[in-house]
Every structure is written in structure tokens, then in C-alpha cells.
Chimera marker file (.cmm) of the C-alpha trace (Angstrom):
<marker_set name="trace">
<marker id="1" x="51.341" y="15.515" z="28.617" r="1" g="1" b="0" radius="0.5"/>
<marker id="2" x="47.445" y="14.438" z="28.754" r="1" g="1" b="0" radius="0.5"/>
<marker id="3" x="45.545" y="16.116" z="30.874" r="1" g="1" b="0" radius="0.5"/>
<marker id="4" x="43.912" y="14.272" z="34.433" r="1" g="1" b="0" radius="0.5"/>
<marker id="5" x="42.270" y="17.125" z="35.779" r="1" g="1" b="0" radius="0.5"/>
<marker id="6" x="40.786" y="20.830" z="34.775" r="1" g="1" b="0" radius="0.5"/>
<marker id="7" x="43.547" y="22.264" z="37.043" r="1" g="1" b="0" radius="0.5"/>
<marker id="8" x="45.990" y="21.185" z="34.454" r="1" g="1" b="0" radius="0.5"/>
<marker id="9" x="44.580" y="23.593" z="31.998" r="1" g="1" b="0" radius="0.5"/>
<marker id="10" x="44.079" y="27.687" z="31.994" r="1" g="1" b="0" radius="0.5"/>
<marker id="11" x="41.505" y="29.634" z="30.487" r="1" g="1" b="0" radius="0.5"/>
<marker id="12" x="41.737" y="33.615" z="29.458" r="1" g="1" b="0" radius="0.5"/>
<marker id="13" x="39.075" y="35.469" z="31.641" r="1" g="1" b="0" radius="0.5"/>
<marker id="14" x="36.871" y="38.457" z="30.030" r="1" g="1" b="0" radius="0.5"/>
<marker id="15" x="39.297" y="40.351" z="31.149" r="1" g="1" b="0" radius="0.5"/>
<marker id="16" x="41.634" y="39.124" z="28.571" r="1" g="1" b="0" radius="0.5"/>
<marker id="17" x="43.886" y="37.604" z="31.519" r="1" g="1" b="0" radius="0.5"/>
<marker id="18" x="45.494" y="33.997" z="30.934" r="1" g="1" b="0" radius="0.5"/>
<marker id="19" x="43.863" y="32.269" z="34.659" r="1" g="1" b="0" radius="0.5"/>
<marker id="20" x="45.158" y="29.151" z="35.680" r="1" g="1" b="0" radius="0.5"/>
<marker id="21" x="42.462" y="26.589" z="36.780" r="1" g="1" b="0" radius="0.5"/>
<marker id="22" x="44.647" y="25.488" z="39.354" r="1" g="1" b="0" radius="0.5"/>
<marker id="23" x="43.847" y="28.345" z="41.889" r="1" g="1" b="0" radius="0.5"/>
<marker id="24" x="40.822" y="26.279" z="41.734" r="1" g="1" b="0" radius="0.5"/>
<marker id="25" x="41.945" y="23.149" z="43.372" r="1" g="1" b="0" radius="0.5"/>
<marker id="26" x="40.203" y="21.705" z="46.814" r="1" g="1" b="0" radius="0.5"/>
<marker id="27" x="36.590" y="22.669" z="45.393" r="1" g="1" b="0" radius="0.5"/>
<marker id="28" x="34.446" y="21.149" z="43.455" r="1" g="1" b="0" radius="0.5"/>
<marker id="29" x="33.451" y="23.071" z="40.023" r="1" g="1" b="0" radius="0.5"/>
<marker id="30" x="30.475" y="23.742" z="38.213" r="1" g="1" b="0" radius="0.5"/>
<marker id="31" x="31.549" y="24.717" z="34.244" r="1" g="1" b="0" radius="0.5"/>
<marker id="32" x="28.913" y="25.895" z="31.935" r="1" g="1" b="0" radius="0.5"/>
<marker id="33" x="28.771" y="27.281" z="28.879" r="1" g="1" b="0" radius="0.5"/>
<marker id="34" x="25.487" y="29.741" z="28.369" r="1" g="1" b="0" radius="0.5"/>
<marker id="35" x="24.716" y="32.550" z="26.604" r="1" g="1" b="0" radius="0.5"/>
<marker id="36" x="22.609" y="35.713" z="28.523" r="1" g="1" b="0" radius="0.5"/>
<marker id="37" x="20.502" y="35.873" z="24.936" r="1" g="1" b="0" radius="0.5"/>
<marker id="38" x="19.310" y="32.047" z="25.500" r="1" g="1" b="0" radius="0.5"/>
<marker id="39" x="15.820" y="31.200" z="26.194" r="1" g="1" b="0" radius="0.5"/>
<marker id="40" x="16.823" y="29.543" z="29.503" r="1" g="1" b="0" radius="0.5"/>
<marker id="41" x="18.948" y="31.884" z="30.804" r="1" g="1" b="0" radius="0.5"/>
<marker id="42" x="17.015" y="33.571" z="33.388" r="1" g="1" b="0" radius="0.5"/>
<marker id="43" x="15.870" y="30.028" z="35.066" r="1" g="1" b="0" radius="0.5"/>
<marker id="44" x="19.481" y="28.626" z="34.833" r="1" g="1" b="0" radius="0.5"/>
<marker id="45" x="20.736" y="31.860" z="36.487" r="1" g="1" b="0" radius="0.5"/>
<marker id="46" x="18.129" y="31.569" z="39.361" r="1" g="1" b="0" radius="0.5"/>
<marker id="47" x="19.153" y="28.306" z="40.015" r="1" g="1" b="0" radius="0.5"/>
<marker id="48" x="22.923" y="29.281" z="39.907" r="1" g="1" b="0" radius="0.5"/>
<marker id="49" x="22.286" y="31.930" z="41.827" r="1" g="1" b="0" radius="0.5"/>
<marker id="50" x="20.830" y="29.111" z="44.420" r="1" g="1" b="0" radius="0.5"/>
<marker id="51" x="23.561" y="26.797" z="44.984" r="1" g="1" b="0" radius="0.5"/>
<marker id="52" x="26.136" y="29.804" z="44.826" r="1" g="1" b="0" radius="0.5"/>
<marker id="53" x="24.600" y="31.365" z="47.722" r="1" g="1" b="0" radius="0.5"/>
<marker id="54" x="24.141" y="27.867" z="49.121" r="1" g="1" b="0" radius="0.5"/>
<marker id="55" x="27.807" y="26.776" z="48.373" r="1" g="1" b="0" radius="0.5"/>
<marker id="56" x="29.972" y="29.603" z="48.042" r="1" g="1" b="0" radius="0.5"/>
<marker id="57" x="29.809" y="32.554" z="50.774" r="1" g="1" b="0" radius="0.5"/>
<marker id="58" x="30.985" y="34.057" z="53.839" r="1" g="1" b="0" radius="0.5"/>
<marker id="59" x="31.248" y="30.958" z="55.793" r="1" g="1" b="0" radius="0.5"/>
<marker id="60" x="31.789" y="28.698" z="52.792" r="1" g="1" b="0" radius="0.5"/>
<marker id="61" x="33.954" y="28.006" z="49.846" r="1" g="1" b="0" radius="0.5"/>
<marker id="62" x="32.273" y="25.005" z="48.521" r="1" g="1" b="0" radius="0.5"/>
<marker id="63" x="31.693" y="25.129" z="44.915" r="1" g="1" b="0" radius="0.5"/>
<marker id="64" x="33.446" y="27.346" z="42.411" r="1" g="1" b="0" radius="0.5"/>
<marker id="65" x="30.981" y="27.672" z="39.191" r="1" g="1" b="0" radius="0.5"/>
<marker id="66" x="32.869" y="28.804" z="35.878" r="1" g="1" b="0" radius="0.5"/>
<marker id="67" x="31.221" y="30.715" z="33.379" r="1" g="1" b="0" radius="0.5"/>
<marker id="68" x="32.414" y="30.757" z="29.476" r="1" g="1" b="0" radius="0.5"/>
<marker id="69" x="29.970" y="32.122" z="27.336" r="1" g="1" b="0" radius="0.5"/>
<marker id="70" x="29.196" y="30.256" z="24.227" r="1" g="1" b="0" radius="0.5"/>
<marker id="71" x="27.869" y="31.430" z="20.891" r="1" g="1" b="0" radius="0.5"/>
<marker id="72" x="27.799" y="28.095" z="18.715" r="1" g="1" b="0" radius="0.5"/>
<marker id="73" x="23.915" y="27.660" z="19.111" r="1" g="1" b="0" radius="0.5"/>
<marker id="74" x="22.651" y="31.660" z="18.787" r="1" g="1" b="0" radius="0.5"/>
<marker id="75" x="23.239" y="34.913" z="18.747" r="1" g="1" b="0" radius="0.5"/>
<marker id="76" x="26.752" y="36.703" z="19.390" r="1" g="1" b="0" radius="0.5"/>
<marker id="77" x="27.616" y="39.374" z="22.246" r="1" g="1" b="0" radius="0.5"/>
<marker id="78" x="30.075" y="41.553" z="23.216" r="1" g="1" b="0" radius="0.5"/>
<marker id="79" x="32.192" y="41.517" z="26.384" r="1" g="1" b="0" radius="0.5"/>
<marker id="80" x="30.301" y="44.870" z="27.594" r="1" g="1" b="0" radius="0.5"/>
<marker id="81" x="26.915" y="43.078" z="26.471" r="1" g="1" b="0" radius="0.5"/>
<marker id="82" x="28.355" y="40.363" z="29.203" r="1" g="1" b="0" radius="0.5"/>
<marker id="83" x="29.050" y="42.983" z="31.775" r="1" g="1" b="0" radius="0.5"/>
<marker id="84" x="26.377" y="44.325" z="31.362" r="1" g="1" b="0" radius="0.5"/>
<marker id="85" x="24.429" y="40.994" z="32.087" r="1" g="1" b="0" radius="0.5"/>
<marker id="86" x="25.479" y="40.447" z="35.326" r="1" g="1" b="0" radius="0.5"/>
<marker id="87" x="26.076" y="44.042" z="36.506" r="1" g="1" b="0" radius="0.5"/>
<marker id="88" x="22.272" y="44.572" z="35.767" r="1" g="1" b="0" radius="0.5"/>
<marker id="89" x="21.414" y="41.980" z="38.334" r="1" g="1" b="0" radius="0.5"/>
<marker id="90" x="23.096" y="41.202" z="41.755" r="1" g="1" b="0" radius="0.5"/>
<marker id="91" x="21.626" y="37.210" z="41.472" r="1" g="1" b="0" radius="0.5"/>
<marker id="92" x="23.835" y="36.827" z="38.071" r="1" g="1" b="0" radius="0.5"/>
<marker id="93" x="26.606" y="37.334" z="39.854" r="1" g="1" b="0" radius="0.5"/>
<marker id="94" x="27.142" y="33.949" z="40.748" r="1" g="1" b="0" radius="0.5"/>
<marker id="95" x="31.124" y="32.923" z="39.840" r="1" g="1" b="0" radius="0.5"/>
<marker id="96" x="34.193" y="33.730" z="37.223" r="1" g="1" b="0" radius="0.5"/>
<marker id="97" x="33.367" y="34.391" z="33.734" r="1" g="1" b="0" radius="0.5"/>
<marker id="98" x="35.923" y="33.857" z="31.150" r="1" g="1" b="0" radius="0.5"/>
<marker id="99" x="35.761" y="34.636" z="27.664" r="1" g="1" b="0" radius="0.5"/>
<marker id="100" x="34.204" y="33.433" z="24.540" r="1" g="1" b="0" radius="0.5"/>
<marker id="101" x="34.500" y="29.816" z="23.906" r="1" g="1" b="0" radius="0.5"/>
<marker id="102" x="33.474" y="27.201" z="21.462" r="1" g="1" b="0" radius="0.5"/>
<marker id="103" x="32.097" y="23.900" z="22.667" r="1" g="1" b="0" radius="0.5"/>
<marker id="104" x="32.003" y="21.831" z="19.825" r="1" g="1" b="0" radius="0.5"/>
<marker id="105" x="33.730" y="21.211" z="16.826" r="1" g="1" b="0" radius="0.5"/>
<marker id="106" x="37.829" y="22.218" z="15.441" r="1" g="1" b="0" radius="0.5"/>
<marker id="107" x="38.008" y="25.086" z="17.519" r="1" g="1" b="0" radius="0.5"/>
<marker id="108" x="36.862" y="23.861" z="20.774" r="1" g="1" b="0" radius="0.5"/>
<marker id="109" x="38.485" y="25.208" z="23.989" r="1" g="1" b="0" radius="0.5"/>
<marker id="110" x="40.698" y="22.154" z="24.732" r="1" g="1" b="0" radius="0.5"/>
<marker id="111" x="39.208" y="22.391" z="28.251" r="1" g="1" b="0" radius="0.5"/>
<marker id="112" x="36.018" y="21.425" z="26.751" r="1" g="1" b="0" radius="0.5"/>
<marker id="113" x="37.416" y="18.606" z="24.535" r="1" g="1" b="0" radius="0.5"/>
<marker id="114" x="38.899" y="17.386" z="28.168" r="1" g="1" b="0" radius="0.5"/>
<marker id="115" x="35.413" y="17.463" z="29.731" r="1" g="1" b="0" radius="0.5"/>
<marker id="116" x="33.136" y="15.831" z="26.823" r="1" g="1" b="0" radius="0.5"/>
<marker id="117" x="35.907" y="12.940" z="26.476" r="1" g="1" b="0" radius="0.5"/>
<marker id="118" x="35.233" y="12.023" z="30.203" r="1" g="1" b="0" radius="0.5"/>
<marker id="119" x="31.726" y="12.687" z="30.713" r="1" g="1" b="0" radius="0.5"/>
<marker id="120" x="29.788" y="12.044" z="27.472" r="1" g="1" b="0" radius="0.5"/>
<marker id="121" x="26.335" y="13.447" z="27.279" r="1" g="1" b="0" radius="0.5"/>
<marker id="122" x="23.343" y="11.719" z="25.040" r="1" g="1" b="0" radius="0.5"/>
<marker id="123" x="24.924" y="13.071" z="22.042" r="1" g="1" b="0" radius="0.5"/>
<marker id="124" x="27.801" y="11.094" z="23.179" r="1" g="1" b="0" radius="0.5"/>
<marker id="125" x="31.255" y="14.201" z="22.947" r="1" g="1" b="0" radius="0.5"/>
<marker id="126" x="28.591" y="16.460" z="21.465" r="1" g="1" b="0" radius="0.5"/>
<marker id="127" x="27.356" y="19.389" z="23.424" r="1" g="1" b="0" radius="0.5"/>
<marker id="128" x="24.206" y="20.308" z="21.822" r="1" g="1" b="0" radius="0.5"/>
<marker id="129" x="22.712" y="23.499" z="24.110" r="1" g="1" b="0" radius="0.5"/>
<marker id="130" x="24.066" y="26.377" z="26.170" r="1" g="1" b="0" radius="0.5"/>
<marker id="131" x="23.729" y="25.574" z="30.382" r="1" g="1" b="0" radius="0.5"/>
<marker id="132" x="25.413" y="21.959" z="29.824" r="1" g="1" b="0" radius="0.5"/>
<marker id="133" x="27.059" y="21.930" z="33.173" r="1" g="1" b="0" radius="0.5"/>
<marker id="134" x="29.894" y="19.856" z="34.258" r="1" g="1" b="0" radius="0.5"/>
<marker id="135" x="30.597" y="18.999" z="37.942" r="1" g="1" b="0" radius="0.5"/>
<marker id="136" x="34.133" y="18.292" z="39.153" r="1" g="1" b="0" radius="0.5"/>
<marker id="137" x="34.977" y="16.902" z="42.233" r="1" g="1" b="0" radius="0.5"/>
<marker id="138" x="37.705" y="18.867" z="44.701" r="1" g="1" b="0" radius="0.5"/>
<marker id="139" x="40.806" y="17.299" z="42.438" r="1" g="1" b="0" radius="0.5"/>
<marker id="140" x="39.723" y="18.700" z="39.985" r="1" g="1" b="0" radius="0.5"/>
<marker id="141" x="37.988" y="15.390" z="37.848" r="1" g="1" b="0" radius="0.5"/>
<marker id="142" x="34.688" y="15.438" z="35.986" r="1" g="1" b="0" radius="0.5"/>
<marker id="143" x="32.305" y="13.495" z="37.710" r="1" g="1" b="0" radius="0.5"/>
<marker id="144" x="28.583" y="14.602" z="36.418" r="1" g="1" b="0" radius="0.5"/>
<marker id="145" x="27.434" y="15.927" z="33.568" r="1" g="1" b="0" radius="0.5"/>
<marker id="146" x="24.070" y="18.106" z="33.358" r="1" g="1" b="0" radius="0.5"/>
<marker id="147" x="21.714" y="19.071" z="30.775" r="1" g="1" b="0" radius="0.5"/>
<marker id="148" x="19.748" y="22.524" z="30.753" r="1" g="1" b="0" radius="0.5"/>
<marker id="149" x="16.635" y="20.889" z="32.270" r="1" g="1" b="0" radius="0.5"/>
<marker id="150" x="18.592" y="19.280" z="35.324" r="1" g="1" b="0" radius="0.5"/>
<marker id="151" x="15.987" y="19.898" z="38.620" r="1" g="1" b="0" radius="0.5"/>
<marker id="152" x="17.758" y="22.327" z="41.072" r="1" g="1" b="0" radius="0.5"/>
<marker id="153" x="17.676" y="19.229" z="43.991" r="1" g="1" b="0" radius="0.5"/>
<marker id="154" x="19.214" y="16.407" z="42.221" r="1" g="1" b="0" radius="0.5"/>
<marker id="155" x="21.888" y="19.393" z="41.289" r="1" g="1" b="0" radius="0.5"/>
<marker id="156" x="22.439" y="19.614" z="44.822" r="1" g="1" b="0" radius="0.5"/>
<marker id="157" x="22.627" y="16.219" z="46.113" r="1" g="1" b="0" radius="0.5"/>
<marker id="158" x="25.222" y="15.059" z="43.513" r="1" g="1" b="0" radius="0.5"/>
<marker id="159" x="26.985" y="18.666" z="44.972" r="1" g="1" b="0" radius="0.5"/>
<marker id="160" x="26.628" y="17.664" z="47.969" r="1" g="1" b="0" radius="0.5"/>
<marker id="161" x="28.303" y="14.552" z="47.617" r="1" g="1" b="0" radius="0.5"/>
<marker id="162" x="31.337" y="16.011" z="46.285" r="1" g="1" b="0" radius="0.5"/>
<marker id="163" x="31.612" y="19.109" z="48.861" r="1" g="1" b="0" radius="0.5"/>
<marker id="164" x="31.854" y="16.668" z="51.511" r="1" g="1" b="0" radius="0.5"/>
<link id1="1" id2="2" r="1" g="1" b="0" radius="0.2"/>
<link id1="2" id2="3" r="1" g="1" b="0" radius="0.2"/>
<link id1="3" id2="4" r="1" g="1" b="0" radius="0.2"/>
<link id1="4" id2="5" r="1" g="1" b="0" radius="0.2"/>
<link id1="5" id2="6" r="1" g="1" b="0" radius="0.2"/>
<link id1="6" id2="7" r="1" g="1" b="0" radius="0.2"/>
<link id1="7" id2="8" r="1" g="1" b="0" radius="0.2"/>
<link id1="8" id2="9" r="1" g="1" b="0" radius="0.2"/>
<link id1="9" id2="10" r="1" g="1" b="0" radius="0.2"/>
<link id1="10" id2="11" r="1" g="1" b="0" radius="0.2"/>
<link id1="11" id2="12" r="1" g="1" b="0" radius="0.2"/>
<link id1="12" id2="13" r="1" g="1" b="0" radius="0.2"/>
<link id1="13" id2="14" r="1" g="1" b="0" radius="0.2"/>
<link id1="14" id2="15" r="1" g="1" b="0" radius="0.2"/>
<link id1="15" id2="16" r="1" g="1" b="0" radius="0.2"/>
<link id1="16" id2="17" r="1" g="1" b="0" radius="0.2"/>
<link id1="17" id2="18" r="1" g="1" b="0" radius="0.2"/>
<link id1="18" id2="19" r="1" g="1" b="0" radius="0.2"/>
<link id1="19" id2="20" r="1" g="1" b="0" radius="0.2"/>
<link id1="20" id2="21" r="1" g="1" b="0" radius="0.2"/>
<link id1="21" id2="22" r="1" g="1" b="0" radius="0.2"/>
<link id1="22" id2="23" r="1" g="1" b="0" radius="0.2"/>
<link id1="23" id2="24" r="1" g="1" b="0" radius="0.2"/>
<link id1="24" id2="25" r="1" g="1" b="0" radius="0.2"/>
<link id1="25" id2="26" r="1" g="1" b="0" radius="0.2"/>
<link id1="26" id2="27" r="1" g="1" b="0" radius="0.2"/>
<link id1="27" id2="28" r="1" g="1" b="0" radius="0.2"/>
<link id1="28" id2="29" r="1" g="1" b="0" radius="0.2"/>
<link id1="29" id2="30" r="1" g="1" b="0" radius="0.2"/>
<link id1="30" id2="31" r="1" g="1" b="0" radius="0.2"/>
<link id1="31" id2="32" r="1" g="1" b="0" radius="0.2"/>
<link id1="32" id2="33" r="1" g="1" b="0" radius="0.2"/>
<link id1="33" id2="34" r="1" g="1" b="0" radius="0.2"/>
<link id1="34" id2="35" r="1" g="1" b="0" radius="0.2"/>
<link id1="35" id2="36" r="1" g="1" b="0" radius="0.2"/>
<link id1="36" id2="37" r="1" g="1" b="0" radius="0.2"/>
<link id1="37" id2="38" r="1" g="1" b="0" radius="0.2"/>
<link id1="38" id2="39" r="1" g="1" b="0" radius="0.2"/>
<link id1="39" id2="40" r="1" g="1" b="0" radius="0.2"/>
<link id1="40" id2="41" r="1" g="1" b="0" radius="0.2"/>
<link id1="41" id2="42" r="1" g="1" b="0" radius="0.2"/>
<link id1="42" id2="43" r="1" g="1" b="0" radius="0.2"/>
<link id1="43" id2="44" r="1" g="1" b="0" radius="0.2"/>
<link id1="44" id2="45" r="1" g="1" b="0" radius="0.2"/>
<link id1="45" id2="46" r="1" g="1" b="0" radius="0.2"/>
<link id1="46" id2="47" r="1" g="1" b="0" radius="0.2"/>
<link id1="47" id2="48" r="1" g="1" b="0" radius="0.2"/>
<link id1="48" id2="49" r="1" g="1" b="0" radius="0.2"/>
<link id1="49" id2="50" r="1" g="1" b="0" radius="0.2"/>
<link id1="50" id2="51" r="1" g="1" b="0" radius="0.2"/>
<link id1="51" id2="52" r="1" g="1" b="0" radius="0.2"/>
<link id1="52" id2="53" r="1" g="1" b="0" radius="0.2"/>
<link id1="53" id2="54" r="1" g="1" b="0" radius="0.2"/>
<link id1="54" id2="55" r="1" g="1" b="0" radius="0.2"/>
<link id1="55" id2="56" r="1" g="1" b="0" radius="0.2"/>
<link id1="56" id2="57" r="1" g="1" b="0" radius="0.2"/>
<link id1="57" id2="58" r="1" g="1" b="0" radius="0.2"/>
<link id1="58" id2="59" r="1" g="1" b="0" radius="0.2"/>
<link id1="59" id2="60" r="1" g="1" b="0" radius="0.2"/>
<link id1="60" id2="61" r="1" g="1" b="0" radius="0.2"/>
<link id1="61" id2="62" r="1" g="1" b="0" radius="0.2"/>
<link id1="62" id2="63" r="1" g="1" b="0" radius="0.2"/>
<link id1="63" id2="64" r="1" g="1" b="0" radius="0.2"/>
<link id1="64" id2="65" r="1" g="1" b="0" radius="0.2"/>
<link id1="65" id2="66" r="1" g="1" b="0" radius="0.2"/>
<link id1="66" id2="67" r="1" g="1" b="0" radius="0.2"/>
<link id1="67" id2="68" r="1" g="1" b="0" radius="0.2"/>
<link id1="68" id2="69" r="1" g="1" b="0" radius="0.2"/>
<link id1="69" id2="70" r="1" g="1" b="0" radius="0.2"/>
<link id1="70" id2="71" r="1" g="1" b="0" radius="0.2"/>
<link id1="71" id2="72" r="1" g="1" b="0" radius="0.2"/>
<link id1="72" id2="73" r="1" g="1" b="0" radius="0.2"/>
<link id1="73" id2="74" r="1" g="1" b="0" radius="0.2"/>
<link id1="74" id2="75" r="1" g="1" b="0" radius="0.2"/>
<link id1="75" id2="76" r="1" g="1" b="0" radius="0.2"/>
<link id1="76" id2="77" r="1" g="1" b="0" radius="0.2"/>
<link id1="77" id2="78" r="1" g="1" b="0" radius="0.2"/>
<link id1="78" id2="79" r="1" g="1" b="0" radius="0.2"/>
<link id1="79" id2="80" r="1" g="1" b="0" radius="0.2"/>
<link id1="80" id2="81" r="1" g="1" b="0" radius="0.2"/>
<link id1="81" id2="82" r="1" g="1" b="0" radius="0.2"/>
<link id1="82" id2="83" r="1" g="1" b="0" radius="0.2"/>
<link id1="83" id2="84" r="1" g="1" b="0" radius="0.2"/>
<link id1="84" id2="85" r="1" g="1" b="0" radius="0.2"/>
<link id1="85" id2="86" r="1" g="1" b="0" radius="0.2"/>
<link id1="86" id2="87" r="1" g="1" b="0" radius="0.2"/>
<link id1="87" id2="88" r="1" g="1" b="0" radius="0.2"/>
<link id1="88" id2="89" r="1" g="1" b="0" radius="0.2"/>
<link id1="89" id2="90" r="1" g="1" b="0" radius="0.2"/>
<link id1="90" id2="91" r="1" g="1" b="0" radius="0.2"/>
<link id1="91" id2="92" r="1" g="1" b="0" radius="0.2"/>
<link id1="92" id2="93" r="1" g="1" b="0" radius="0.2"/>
<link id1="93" id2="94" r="1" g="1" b="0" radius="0.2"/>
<link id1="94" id2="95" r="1" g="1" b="0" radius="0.2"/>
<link id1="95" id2="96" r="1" g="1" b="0" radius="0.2"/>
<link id1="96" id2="97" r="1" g="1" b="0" radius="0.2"/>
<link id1="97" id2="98" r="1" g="1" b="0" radius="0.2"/>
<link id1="98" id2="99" r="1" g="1" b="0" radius="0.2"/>
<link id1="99" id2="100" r="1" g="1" b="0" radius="0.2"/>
<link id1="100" id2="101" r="1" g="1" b="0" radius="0.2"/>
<link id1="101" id2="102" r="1" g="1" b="0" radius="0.2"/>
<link id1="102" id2="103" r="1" g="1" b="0" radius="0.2"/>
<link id1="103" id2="104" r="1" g="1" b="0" radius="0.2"/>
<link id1="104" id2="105" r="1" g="1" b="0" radius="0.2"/>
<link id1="105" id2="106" r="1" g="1" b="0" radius="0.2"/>
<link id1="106" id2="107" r="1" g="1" b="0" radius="0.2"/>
<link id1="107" id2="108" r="1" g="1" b="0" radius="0.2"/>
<link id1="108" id2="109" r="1" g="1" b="0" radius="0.2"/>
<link id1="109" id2="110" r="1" g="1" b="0" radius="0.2"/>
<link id1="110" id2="111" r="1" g="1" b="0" radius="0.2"/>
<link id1="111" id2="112" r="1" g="1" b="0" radius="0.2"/>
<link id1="112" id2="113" r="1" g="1" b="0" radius="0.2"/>
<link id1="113" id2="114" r="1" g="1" b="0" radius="0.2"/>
<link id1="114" id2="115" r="1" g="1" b="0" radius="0.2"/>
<link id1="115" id2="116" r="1" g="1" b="0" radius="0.2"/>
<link id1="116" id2="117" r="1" g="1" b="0" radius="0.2"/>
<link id1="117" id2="118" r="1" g="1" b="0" radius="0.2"/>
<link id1="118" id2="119" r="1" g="1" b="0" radius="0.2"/>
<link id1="119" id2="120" r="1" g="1" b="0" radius="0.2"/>
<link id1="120" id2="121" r="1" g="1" b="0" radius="0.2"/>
<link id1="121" id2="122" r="1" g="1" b="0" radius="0.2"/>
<link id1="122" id2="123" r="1" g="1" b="0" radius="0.2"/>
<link id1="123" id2="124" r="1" g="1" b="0" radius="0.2"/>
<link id1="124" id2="125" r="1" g="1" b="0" radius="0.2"/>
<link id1="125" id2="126" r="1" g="1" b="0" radius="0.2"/>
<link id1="126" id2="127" r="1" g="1" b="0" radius="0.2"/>
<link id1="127" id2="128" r="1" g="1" b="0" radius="0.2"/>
<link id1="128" id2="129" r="1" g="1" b="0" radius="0.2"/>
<link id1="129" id2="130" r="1" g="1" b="0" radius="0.2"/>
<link id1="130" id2="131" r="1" g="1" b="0" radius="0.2"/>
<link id1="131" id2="132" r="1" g="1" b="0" radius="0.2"/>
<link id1="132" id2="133" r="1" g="1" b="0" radius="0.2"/>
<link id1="133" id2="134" r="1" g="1" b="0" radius="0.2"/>
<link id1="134" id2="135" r="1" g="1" b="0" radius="0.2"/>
<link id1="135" id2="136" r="1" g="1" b="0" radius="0.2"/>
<link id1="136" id2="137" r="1" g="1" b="0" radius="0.2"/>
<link id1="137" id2="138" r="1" g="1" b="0" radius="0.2"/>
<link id1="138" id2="139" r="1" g="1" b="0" radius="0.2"/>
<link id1="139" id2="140" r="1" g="1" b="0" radius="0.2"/>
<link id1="140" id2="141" r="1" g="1" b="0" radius="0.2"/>
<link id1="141" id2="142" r="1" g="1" b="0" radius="0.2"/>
<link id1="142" id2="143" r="1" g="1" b="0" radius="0.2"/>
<link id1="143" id2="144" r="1" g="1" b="0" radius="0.2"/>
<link id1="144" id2="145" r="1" g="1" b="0" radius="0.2"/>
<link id1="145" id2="146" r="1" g="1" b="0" radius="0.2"/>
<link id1="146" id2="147" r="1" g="1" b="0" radius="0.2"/>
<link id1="147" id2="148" r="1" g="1" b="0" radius="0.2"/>
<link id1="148" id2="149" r="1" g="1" b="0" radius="0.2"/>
<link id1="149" id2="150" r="1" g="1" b="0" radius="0.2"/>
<link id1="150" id2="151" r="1" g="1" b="0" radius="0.2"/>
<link id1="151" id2="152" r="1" g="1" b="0" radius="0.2"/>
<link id1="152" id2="153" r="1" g="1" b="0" radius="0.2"/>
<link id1="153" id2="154" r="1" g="1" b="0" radius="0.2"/>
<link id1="154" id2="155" r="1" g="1" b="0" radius="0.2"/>
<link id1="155" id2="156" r="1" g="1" b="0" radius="0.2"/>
<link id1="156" id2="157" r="1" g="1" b="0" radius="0.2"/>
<link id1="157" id2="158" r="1" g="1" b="0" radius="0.2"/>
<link id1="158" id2="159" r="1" g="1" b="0" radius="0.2"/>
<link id1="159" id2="160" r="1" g="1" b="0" radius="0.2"/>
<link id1="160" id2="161" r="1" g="1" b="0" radius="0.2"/>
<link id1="161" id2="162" r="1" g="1" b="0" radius="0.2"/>
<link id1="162" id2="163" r="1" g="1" b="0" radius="0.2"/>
<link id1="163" id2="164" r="1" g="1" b="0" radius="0.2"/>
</marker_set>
């Protein structure tokens, strides 16, 4: 069966638990792939933090943003190096983090291969940085693709489009 939507696929959390992407369905998604060791991971995080305290809170449940760290373009970390991350900082803590994933190449999370065949980036299937960020809508279908240096409002009006 070929995919149609990220709900038809599961991903194991850092936990080591299987999740199915389904429980995600009626909200849009933000996926990205980053590493806490990245250069650009403090500003990505800040703006994450943003829109998840703009989207996803007491009174709404607007935007689920899934986190799979990625070591294909730097250094390597530990699960507990990952905790760590976000339990050092309140403002990390900003959606569900899975566990290591590769983006590119034969062992590419199949999830990922799904994403890059419907929303190519310049490097056409190629993801060539950590923070590339891919917006679903609420069924669950790619419909933006983000680089690292994507400004925090057009992030938002293209989510607010598809929270709607």
C-alpha cells in the first residue's frame, strides 16, 4: 500500500515506543529534523517555542510539531544528551521527540522518503541541513516545506491557513 498521508506511517519515540502518527490526525504538523549541537538550534527553538505556545496550549490544539533528531550533517548524541536538551530549558519543550533518524540517503526513515517525494526542496528529494521543517495540513498531507532560515511570520501565516 503507498502511503497518502503521515498518519499512515509510525515512528519509535525516544522512548523506544513504536507511536502511530495517526493519534495525530485533525492537526496540522510541523516535522523537523535538528540536532541540539547545530549552530541554529537555539534560534529555531525560540521560534518553535513561538508558534507552540501560539498553537498548541490550554485553549488550543492547533499544531502538533514532531521532533526526530538527525545526525547526517554533524555531530552524534545520546538519548540522555537529548533529555537533557530540553529538560535544561522549559522553551525547548515545544512537542514529541522521537528517536534518531536519517534524512537522506538508503537508510532514510521511510516517513522522510514520504515527505521529500511530495514536497521537494531546492535540492530537489535532498535534505541538505538540520531544522528543514515540513507542514502538514489536518489530514495529515504535506503542504509546505521550510528551510532553516524561514522568517517566524511567513511560518505562521502558511500555519494559519491550515489551522483554520
Amino acid at each position: 500500500m503507498e502511503a497518502k498521508t503521515i498518519f499512515d506511517f509510525s515512528a519509535v519515540d525516544l522512548n523506544g515506543n513504536e507511536v502511530s502518527l495517526s493519534k495525530y490526525k485533525g492537526t496540522p504538523c510541523l516535522i523537523v529534523n535538528f540536532s541540539t549541537k547545530d549552530a541554529a538550534c537555539e534560534k529555531v527553538f525560540n521560534i518553535l517555542a513561538s508558534l507552540h505556545k501560539k498553537y498548541h496550549n490550554d485553549t488550543r490544539q492547533d499544531l502538533n510539531i514532531l521532533l526526530f533528531p538527525c545526525f547526517q550533517f554533524g555531530a552524534s548524541e545520546s538519548a540522555n544528551e537529548i533529555y537533557a536538551f530540553f529538560e535544561s530549558n522549559s522553551n525547548r519543550q515545544v512537542g514529541d521527540v522521537f528517536a534518531e533518524i536519517e534524512v537522506n540517503g538508503s537508510k532514510c526513515a521511510q516517513l522522510y522518503q514520504f515527505l521529500k517525494q511530495k514536497k521537494r526542496g531546492n535540492c530537489g528529494a535532498f535534505i541538505n541541513c538540520n531544522f528543514t521543517m515540513f507542514l502538514t495540513d489536518r489530514n495529515g498531507v504535506p503542504v509546505e516545506r521550510f528551510g532553516t532560515n524561514v522568517h517566524p511570520y511567513l511560518l505562521e501565516d502558511v500555519i494559519d491557513q491550515h489551522c483554520r
